[in-house]
N, C-alpha and C positions, 0 to 999 in steps of 0.2 A: 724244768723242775730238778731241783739237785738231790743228790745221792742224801739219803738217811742216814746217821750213823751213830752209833752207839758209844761212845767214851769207854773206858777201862772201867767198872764199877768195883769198889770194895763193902762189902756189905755187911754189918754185922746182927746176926739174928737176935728178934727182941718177942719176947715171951707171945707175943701178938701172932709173932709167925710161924712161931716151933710148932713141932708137928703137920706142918704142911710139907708131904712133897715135893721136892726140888725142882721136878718139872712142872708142876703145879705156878708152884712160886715165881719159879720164869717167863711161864704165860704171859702173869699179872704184870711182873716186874718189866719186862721188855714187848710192850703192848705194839702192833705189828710185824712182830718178827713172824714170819710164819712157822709150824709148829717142827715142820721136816727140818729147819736149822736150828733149831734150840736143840732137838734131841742128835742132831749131825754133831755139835759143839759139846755135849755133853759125854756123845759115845767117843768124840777123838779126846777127850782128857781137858779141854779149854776151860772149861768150868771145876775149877775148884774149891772144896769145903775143908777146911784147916789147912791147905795144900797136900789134899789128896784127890783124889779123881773117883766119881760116885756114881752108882747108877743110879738111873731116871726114877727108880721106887725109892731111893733114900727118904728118910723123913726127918727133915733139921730140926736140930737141938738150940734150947737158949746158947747164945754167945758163940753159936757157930759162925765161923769167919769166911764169908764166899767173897769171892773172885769170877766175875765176868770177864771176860774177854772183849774187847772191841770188836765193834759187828757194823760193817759196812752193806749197805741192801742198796739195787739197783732201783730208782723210782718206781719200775713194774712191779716192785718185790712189798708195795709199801703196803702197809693195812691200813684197816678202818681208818679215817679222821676225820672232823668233825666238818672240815669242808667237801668230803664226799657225799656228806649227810644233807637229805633234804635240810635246811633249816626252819622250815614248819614244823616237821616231825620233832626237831630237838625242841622245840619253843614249844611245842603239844605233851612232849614227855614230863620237860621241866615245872608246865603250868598243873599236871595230875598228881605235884608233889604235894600231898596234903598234913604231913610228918615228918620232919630229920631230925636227929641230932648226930654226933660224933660214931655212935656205935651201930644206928640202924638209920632205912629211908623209906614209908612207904608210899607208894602211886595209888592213885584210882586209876587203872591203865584201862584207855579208852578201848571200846571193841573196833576189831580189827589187826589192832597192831600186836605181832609174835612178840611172845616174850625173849627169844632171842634166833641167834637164824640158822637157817640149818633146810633142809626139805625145799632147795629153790630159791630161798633168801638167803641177801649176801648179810643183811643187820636184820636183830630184829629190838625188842627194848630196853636190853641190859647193856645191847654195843654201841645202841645211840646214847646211853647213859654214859661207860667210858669215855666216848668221843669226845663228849661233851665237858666232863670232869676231866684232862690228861692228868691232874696231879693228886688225884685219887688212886690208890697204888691199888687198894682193895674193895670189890663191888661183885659180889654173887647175890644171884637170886634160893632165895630161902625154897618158896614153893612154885611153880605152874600154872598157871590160866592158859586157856586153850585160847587160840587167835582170835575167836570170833566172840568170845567170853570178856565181860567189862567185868571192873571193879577192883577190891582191895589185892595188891600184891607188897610182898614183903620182901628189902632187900638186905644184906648183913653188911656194912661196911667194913668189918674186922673179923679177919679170921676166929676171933674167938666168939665172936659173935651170932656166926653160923652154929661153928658146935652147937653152939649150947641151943640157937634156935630148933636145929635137926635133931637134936637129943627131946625138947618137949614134942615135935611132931611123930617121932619114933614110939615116945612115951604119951601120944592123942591128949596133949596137955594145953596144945593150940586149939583152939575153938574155930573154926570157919561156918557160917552162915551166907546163904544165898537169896535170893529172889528169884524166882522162875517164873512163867506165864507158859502152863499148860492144856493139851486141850481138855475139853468136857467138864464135869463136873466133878472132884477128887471127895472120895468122903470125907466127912467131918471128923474134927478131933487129927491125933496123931497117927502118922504109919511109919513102919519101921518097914523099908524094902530090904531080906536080906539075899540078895542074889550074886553066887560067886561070876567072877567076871574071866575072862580069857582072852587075852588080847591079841594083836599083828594080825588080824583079818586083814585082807588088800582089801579095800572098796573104794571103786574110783580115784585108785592114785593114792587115797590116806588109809593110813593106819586105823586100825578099827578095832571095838569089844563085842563080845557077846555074854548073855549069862549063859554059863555052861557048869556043870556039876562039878569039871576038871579045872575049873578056873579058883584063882585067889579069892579068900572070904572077903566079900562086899558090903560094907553096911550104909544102907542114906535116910534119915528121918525127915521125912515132907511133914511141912502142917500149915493146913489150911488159914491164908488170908484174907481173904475176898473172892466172892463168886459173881462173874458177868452172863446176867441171861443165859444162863444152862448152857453157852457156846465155849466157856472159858475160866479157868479159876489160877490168881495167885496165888503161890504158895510158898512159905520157908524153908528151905532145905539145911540140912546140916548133914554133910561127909562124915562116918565117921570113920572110915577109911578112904584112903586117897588114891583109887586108881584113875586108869586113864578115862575119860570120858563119863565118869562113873552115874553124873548125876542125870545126865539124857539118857545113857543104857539105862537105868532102872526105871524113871521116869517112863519109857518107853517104853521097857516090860510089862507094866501093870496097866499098860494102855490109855495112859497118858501124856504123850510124845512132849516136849516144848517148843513153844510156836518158833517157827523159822528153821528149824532145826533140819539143813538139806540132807545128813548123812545120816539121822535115823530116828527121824519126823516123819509125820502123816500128809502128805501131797494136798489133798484134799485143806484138812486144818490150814494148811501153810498159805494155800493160796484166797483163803477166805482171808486172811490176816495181813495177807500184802494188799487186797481189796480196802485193806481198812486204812493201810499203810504204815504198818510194820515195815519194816525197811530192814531186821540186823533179828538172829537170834535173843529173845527174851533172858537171858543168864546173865544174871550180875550177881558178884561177891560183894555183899552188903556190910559184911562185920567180923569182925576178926577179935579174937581173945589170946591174948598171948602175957608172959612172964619178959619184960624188958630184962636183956642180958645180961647189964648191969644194974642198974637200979635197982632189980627185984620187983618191981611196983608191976602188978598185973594192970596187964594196958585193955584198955577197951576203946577199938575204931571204927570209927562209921561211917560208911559212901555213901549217900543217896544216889538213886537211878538217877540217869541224867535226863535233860527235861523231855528231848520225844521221848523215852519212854515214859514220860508220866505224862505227859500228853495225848500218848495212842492206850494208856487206861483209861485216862477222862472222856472218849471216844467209846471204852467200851462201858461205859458206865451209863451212858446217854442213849445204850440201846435197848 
């Protein structure tokens, strides 16, 4: 395998990139370098902005003129690419694209697969997204799903794009709706859980919440879909704050865990539902309400469950 190398880049900043961070920018722009030489090449002066030498917090301006340096990496040195990548997984990412155009892309991202990798994964599905695009200079994820969490996720392809997406989720202007399958019977009508949350609990390895008095304001509105045989009830959810874990800790609180749920589900629940053949935590992001960044035009998007989960409800319906 031969060496990597990077050319001499000149680059001139375009309204799209201003106000992003230099080392930010670098990331994107020199996709495998790892993170300890961009910031090596930055702190000896090799990177230049109008030909001066900047540190790693600068934030470029329109028509700012940068200067890369030529960058040679040894093959062990090499990142992510798209032939490291299962090629299932990119042909699985690319097929849960259910919206693109220029400014945004969003997936139904199947459960299981991280949204990106970190905690023991080298990819998770923002890096198999790169791999897969190399000539896509710009690709972050707007919000979060948990790994074992299906459904709508939202990505910005332009920097300006995010802004303004992070400015409506700052200002709860995004709408997210769920689908959950929890235990028991949940009352009728709507509930509003508002239980503050506190997170970095260790449990078994993962990061964990609790509701505690000392934790951040939490709010999740459940309402009731469907009831199976007093063993089970669908329900709607809507976040309207976005912590970690937020919708199975409160779910959980109020003593109705969601089916599958091994970190802070009910044992018992759980294994009634893998008897039925549940296979994957019941969580799916169903619909998303957002203002497109350009356009203006409020979007409204829908995933439906995928089919075993609407299969293992026709199962609970039959009972």
């Amino acid at each position: 395998m031969s060496n990597q190398i990077y050319s001499v880049q000149l680059i001139i900043v375009s309204l799209d990139i201003a106000g992003q961070r230099i080392d930010n920018f670098l990331f994107t722009q020199l996709k495998g370098v790892p993170k300890s030489m961009i910031y090596r090449i930055l702190r000896q002066g090799l990177v230049r902005v109008n030909k001066k030498r900047v540190r790693p917090k600068y934030k470029l301006i329109n028509r700012d003129s940068i200067r890369v340096p030529r960058i040679r990496m040894e093959p062990k040195d090499r990142g992510l690419s798209s032939d490291k990548i299962d090629q299932v997984k990119i042909l699985l990412v690319e097929k849960s694209i259910i919206y693109e155009d220029e400014y945004i892309l969003i997936l139904n991202k199947p459960a299981g697969i991280a949204v990106h990798g970190g905690s023991g994964l080298s990819f998770g599905l923002i890096e198999i997204l790169r791999a897969s695009r190399p000539k896509e200079y710009f690709l972050e994820l707007v919000h979060r799903l948990d790994r074992c969490t299906s459904g709508l996720l939202l990505v910005a392809k332009k920097r300006s794009s995010l802004r303004d997406l992070h400015e409506q989720l700052r200002e709860k202007r995004i709408k997210k709706y769920y689908l959950a399958l929890v235990k028991g019977q949940w009352p009728l009508g709507a509930t509003m859980v508002n239980g503050p949350l506190l997170n970095n609990f260790r449990r078994e390895g993962q990061r964990t919440s609790r509701v505690c008095k000392e934790g951040k304001i939490s709010k999740t509105l459940f309402k009731v879909q469907e009831f199976y045989a007093q063993k089970a009830t669908l329900i709607q959810v809507r976040p309207i704050t976005g912590r970690m874990h937020q919708i199975r800790v409160h779910a959980c609180h109020i003593g109705h865990p969601v089916a599958l749920d091994n970190l802070y589900g009910d044992s018992v629940f759980n294994e009634y539902v893998k008897g039925l053949g549940l296979k994957r935590l019941f969580l799916h992001a169903s619909t998303l309400y957002f203002t497109h960044p350009n356009t203006r035009k409020v979007m409204r998007i829908e995933a439906p469950i995928d089919r075993k989960l609407e299969d293992f409800l026709m199962i609970l319906r039959q009972l």
